[in-house]
N, C-alpha and C positions, 0 to 999 in steps of 0.2 A: 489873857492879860499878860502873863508872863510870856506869852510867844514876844509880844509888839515889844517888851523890853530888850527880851535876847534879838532881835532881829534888829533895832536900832545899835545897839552895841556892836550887833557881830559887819554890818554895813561900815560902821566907822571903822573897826579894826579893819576890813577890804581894802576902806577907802586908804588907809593910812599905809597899807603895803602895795599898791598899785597907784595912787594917786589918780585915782577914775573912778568914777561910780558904776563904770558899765557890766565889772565883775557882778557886784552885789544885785545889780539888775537883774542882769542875765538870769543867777540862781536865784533870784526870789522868784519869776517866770518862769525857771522849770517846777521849783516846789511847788506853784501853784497849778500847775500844768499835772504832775504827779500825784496832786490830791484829787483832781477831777479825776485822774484814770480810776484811781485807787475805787470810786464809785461805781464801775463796773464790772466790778467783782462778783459775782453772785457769795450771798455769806454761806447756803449752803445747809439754811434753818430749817427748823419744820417746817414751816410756810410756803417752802419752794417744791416742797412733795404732795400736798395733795390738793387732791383735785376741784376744780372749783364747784360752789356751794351757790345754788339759788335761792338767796337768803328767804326772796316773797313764800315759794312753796314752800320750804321748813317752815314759816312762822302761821302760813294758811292752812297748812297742810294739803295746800292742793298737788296732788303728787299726779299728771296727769298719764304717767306709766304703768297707773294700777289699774287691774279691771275692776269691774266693781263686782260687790259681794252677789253669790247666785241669788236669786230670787226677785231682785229690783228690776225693773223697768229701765232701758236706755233708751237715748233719744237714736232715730238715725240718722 
């Protein structure tokens, strides 16, 4: 909310030292341009380090990398 106030303000002030609005354009176009970049940033959090989780087999426990316990019966 206080962005749209300081941005209407600071446009008039542009407009009242150039007599164009094409300044205040232009840089509202880069800041908005400069906040999309800013999204590709990686932040760098714990999340971006490990490794990914398949949530089904943690919650089933079907882990299908284990052998299974000696003395059971497999299928072949």
């Amino acid at each position: 909310m206080v962005c749209y106030v300081l941005a209407c303000v600071m446009e008039r002030w542009l407009y009242d030292l150039t007599n164009s609005y094409d300044l205040a354009f232009y840089l509202s176009g880069i800041f908005i341009a400069m906040s999309g970049l800013l999204l590709l940033i990686p932040t760098g959090g714990e999340e971006a380090s490990r490794p990914a989780v398949n949530h089904h087999q943690a919650e089933c426990g079907n882990n299908s990398n284990k052998e299974p316990p000696s003395g059971q019966l497999t299928a072949a």
